[in-house]
MOPAC internal coordinates of N, CA, C and O (Angstrom, degrees):
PM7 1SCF
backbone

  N    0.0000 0     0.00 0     0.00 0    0    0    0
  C    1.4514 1     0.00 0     0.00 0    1    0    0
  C    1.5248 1   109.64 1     0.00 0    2    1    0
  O    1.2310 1   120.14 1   -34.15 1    3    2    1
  N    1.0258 1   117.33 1   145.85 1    3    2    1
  C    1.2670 1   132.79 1  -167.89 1    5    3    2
  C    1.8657 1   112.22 1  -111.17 1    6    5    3
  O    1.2310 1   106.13 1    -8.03 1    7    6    5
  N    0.9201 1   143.37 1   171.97 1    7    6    5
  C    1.7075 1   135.63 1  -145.98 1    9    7    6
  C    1.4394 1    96.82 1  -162.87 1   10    9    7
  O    1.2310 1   114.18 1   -68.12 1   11   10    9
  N    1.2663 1   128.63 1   111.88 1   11   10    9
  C    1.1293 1   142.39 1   176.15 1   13   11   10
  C    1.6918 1   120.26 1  -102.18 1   14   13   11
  O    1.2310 1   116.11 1    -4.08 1   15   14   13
  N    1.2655 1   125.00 1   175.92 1   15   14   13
  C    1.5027 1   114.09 1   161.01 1   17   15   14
  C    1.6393 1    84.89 1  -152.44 1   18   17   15
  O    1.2310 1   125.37 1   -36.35 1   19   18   17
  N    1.6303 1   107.29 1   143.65 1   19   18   17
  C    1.6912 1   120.52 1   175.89 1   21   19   18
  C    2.0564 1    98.75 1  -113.04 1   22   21   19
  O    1.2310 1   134.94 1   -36.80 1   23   22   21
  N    1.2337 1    88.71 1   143.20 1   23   22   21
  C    1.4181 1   106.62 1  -164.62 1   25   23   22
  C    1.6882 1    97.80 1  -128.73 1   26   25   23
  O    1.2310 1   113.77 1   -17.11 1   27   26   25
  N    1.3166 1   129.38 1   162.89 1   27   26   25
  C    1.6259 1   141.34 1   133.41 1   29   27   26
  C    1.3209 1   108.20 1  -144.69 1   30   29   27
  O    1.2310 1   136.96 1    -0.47 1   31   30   29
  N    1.6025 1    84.76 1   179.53 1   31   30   29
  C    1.8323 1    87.37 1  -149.89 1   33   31   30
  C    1.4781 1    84.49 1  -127.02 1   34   33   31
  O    1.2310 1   118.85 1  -160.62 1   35   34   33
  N    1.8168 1   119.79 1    19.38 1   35   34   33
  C    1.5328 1   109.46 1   170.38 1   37   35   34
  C    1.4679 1    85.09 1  -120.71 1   38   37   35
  O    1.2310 1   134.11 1   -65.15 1   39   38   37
  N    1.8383 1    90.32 1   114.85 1   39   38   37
  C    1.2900 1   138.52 1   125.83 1   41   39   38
  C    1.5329 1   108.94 1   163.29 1   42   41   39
  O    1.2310 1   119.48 1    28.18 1   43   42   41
  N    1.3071 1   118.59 1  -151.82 1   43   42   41
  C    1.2885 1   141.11 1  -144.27 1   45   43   42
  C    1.1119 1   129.10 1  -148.32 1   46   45   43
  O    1.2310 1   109.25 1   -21.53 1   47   46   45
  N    1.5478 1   137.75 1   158.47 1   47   46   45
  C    1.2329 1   131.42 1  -174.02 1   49   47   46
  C    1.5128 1   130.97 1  -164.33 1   50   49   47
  O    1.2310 1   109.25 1   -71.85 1   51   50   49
  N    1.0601 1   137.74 1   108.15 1   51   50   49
  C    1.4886 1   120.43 1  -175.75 1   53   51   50
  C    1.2361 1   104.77 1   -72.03 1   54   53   51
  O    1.2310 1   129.68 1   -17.48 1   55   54   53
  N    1.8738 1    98.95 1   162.52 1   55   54   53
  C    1.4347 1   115.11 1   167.91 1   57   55   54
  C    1.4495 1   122.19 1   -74.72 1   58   57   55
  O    1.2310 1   115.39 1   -33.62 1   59   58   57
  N    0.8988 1   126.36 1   146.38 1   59   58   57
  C    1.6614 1   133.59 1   160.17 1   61   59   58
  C    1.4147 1   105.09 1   -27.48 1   62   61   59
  O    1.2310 1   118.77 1   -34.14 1   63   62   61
  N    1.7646 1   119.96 1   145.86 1   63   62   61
  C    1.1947 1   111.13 1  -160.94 1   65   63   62
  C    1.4616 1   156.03 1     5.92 1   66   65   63
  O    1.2310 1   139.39 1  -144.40 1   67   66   65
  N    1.7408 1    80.01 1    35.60 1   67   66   65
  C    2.2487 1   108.69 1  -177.71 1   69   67   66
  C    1.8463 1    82.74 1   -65.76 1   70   69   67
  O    1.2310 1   126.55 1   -42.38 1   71   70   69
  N    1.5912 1   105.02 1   137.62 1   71   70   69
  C    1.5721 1   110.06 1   163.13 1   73   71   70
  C    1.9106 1    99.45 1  -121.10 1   74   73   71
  O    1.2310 1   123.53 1  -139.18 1   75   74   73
  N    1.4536 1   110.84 1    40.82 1   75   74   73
  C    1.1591 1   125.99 1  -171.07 1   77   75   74
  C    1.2658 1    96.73 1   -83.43 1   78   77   75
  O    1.2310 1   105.00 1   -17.20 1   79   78   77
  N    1.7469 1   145.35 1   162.80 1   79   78   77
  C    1.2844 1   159.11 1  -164.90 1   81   79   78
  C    1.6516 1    92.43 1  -112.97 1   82   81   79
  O    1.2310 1   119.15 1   138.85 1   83   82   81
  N    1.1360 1   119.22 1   -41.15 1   83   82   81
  C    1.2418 1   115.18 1  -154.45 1   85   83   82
  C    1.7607 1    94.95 1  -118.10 1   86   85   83
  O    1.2310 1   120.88 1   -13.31 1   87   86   85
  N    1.7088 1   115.93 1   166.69 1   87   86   85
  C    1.3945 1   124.97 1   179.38 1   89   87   86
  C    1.8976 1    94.79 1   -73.82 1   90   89   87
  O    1.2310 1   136.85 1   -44.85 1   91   90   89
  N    1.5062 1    84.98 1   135.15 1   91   90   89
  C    1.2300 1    93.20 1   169.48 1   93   91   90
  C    1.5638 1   131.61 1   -97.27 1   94   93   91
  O    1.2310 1   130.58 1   156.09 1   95   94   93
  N    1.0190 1    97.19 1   -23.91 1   95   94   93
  C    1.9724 1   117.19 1   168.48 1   97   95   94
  C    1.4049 1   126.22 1  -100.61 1   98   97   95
  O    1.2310 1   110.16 1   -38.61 1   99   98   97
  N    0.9126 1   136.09 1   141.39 1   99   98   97
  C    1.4526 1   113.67 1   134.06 1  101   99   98
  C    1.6073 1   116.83 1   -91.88 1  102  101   99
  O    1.2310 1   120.37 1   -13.58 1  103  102  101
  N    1.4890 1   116.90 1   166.42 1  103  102  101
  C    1.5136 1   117.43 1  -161.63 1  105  103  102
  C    1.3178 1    99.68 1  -148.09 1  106  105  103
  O    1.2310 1   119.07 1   -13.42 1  107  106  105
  N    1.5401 1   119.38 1   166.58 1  107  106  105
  C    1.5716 1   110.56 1   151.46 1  109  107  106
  C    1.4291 1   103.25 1   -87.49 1  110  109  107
  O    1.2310 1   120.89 1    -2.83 1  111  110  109
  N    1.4187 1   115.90 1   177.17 1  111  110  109
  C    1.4473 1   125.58 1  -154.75 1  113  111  110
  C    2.1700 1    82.82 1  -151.08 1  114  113  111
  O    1.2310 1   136.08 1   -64.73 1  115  114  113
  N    1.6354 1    86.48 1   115.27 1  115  114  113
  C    1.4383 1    87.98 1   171.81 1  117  115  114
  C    1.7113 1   134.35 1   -82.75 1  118  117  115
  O    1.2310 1   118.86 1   -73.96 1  119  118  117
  N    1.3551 1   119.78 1   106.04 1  119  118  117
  C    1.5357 1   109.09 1  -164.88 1  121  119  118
  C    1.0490 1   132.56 1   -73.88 1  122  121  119
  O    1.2310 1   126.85 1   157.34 1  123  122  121
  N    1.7538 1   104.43 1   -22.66 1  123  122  121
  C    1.6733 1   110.10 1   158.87 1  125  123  122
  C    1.7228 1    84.58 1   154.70 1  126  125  123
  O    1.2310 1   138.25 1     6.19 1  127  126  125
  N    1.6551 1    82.23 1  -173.81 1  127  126  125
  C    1.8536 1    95.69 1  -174.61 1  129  127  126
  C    1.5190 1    99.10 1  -116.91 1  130  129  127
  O    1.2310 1   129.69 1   -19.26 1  131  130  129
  N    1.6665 1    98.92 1   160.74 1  131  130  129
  C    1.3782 1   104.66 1   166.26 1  133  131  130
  C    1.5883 1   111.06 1  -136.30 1  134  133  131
  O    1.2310 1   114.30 1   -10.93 1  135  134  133
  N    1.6165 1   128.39 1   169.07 1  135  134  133
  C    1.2428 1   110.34 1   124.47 1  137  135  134
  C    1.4088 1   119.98 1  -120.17 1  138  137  135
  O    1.2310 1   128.78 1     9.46 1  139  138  137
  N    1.2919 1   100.70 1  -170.54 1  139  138  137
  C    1.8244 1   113.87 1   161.70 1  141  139  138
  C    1.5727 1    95.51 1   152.04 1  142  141  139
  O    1.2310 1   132.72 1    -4.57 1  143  142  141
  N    1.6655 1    93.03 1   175.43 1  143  142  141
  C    1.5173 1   103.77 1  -174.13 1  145  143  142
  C    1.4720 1   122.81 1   -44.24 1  146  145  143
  O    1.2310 1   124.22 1   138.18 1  147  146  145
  N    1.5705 1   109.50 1   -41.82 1  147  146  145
  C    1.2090 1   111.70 1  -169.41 1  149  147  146
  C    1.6079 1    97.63 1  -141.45 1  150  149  147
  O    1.2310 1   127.05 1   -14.86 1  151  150  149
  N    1.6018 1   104.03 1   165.14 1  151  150  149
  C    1.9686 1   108.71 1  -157.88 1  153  151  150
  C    1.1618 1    94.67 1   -77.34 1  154  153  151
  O    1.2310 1   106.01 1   154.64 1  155  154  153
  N    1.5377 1   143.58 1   -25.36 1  155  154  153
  C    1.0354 1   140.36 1   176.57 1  157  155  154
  C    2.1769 1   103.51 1   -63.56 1  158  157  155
  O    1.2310 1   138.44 1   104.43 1  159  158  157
  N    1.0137 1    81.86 1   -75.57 1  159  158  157
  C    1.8721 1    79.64 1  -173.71 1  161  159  158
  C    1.8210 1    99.82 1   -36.36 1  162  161  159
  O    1.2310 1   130.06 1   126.73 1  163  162  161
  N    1.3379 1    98.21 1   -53.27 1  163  162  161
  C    1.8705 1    94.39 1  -174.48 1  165  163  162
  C    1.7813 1   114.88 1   -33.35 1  166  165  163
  O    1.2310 1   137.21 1   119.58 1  167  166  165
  N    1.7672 1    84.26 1   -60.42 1  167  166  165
  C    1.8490 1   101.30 1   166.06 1  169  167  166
  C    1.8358 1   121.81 1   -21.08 1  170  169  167
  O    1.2310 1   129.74 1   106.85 1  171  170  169
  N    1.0942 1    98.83 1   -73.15 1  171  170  169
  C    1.7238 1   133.04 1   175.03 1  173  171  170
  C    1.2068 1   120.35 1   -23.68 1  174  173  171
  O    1.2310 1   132.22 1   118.19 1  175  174  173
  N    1.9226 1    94.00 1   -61.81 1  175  174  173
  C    1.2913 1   123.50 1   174.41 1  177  175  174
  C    0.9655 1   105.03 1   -61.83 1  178  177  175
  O    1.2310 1   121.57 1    99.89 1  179  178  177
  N    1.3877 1   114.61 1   -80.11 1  179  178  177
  C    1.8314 1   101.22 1  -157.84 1  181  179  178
  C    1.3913 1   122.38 1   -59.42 1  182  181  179
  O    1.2310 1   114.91 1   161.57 1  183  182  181
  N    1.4263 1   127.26 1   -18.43 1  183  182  181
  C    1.4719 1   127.82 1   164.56 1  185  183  182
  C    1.1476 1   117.24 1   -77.08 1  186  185  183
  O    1.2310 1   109.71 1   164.70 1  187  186  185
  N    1.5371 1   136.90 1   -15.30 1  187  186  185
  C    1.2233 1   144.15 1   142.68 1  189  187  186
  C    1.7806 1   106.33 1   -48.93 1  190  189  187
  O    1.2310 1   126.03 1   122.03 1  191  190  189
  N    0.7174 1   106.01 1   -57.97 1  191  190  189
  C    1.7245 1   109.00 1  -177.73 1  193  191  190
  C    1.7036 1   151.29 1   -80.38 1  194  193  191
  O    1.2310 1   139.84 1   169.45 1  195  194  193
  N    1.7928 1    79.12 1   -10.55 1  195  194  193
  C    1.4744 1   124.57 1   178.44 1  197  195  194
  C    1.7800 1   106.43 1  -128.88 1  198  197  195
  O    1.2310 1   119.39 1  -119.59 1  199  198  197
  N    1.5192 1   118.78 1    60.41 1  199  198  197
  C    1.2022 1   119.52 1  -171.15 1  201  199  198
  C    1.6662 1   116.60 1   -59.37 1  202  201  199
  O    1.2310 1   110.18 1   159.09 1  203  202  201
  N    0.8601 1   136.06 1   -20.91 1  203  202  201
  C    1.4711 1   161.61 1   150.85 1  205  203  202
  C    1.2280 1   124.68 1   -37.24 1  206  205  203
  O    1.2310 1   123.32 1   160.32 1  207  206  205
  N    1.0537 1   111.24 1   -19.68 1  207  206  205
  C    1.8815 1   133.65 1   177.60 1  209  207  206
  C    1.4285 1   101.35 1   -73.27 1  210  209  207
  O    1.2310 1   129.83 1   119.39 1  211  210  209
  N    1.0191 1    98.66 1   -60.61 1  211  210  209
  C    2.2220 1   118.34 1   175.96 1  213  211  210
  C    1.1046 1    96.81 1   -40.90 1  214  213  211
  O    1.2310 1   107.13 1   131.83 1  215  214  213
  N    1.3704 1   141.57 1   -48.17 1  215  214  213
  C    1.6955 1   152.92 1  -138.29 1  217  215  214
  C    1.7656 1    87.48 1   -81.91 1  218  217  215
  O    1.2310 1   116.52 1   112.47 1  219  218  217
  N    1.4448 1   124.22 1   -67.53 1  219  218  217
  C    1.0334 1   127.07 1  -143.85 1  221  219  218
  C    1.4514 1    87.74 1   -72.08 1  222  221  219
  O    1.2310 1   131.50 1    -0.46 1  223  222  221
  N    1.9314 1    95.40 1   179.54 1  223  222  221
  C    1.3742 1   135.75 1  -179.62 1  225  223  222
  C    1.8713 1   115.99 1   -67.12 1  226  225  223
  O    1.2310 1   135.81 1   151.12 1  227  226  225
  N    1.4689 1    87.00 1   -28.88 1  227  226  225
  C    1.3529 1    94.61 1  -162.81 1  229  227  226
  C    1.6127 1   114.98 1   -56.90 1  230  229  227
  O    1.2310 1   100.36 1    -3.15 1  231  230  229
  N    1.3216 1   153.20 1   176.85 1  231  230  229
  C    1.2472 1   142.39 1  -173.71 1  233  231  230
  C    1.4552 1    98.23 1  -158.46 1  234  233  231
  O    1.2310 1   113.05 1    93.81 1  235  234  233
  N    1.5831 1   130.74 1   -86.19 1  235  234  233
  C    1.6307 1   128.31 1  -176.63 1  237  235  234
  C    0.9946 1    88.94 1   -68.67 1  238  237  235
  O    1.2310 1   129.11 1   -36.48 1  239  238  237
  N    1.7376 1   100.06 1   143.52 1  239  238  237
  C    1.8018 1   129.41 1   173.30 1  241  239  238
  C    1.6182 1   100.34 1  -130.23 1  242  241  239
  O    1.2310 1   127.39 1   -58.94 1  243  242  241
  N    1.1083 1   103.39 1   121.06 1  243  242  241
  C    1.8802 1    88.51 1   170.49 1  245  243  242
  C    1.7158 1    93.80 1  -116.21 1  246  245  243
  O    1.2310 1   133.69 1   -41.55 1  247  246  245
  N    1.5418 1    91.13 1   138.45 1  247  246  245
  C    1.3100 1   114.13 1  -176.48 1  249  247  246
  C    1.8714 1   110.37 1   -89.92 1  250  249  247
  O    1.2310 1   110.96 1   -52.96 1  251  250  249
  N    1.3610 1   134.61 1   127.04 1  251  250  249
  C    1.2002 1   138.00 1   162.87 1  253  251  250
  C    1.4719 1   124.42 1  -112.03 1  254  253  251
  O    1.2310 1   114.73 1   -34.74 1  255  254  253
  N    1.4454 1   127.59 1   145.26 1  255  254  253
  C    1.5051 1   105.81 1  -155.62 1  257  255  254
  C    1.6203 1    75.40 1  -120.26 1  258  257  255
  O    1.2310 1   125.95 1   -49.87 1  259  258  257
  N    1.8162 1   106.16 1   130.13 1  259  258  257
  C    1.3983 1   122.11 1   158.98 1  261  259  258
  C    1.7248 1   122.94 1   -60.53 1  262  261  259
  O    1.2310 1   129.66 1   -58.42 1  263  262  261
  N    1.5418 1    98.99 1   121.58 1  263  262  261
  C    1.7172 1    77.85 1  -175.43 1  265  263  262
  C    1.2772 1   126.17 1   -87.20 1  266  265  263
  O    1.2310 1   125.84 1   168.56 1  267  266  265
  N    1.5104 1   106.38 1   -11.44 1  267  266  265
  C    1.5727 1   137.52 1   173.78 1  269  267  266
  C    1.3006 1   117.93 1  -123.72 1  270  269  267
  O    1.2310 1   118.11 1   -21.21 1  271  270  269
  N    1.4215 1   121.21 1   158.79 1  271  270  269
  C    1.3867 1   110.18 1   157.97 1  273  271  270
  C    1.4058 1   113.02 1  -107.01 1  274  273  271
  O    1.2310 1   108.90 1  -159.70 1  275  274  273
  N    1.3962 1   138.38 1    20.30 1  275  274  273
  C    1.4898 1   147.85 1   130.01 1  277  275  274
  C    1.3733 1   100.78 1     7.06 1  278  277  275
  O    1.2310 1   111.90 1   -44.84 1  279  278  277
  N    1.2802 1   132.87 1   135.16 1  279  278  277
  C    1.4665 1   127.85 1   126.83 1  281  279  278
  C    1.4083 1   119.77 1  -147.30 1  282  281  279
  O    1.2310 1   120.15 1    -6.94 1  283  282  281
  N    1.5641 1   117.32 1   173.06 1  283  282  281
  C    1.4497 1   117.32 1  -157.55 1  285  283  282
  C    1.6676 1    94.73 1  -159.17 1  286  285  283
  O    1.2310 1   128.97 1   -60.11 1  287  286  285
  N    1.3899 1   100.32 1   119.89 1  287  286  285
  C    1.8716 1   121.13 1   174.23 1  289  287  286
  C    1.4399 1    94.16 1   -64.37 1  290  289  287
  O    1.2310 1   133.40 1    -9.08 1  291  290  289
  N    0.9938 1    91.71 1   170.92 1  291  290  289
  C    1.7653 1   126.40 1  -156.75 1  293  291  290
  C    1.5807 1   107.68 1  -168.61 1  294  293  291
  O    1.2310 1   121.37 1   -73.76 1  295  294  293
  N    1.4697 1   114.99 1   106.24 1  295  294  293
  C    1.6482 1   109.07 1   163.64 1  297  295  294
  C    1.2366 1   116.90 1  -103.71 1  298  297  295
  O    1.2310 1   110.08 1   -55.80 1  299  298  297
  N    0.9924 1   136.23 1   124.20 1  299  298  297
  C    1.8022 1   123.50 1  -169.84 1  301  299  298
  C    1.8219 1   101.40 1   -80.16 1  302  301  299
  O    1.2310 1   121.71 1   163.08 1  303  302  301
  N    1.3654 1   114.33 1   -16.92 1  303  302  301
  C    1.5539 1   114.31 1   179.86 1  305  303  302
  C    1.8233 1    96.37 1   -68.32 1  306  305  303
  O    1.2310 1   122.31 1   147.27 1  307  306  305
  N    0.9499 1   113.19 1   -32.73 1  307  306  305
  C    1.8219 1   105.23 1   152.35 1  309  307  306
  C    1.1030 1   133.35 1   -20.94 1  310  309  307
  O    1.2310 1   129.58 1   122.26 1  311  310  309
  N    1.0255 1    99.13 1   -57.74 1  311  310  309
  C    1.8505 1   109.29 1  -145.63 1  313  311  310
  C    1.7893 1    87.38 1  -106.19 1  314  313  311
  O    1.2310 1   121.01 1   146.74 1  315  314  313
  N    1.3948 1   115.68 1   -33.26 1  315  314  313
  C    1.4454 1   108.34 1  -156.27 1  317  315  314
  C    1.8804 1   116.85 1   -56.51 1  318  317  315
  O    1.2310 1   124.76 1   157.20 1  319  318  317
  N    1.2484 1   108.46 1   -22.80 1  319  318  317
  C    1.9572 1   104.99 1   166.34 1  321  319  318
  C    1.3834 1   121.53 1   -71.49 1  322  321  319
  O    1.2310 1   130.72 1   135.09 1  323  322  321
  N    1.7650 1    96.92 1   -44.91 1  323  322  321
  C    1.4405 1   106.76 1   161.99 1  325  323  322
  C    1.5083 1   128.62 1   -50.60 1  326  325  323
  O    1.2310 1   105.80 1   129.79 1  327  326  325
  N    1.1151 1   143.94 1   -50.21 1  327  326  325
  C    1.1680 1   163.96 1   118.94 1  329  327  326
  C    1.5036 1   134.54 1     5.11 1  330  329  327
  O    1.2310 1   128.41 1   133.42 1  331  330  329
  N    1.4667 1   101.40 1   -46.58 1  331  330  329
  C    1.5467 1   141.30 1  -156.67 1  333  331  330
  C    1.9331 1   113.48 1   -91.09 1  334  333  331
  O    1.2310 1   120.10 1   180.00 1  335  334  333

């Protein structure tokens, strides 16, 4: 089985202590994970299993297939003197 994650890139988001009126970003917005043989069945599945997905606004999903499950943090308050 193979391990996917579904993403869109309609909607929005403020920053952490934004006192902005309006969205300040746009973002991707994560829709959930799947697996199975292929990204389509993964697809299937998880909206089969996550009936609630259907409910929302959202419409394009782009599907990406994880090749690992590896991961590694990142603080951008890091980098920002460096950077700066």
């Amino acid at each position: 089985m193979k391990s996917f994650i579904f993403i869109t890139n309609e909607g929005i988001t403020f920053q952490p202590n934004s006192e902005a009126q309006e969205p300040d970003m746009e973002n991707c917005q994560v829709i959930g994970f799947g697996t199975g043989a292929t990204i389509k069945e993964a697809f299937e599945k998880m909206i089969t299993e996550e009936e609630y997905l259907l409910k929302t606004d959202f419409n394009e999903v782009i599907g990406l297939e994880l090749s690992h499950e590896q991961k590694e943090y990142f603080f951008l308050n890091d980098y920002k003197v460096r950077y700066s």
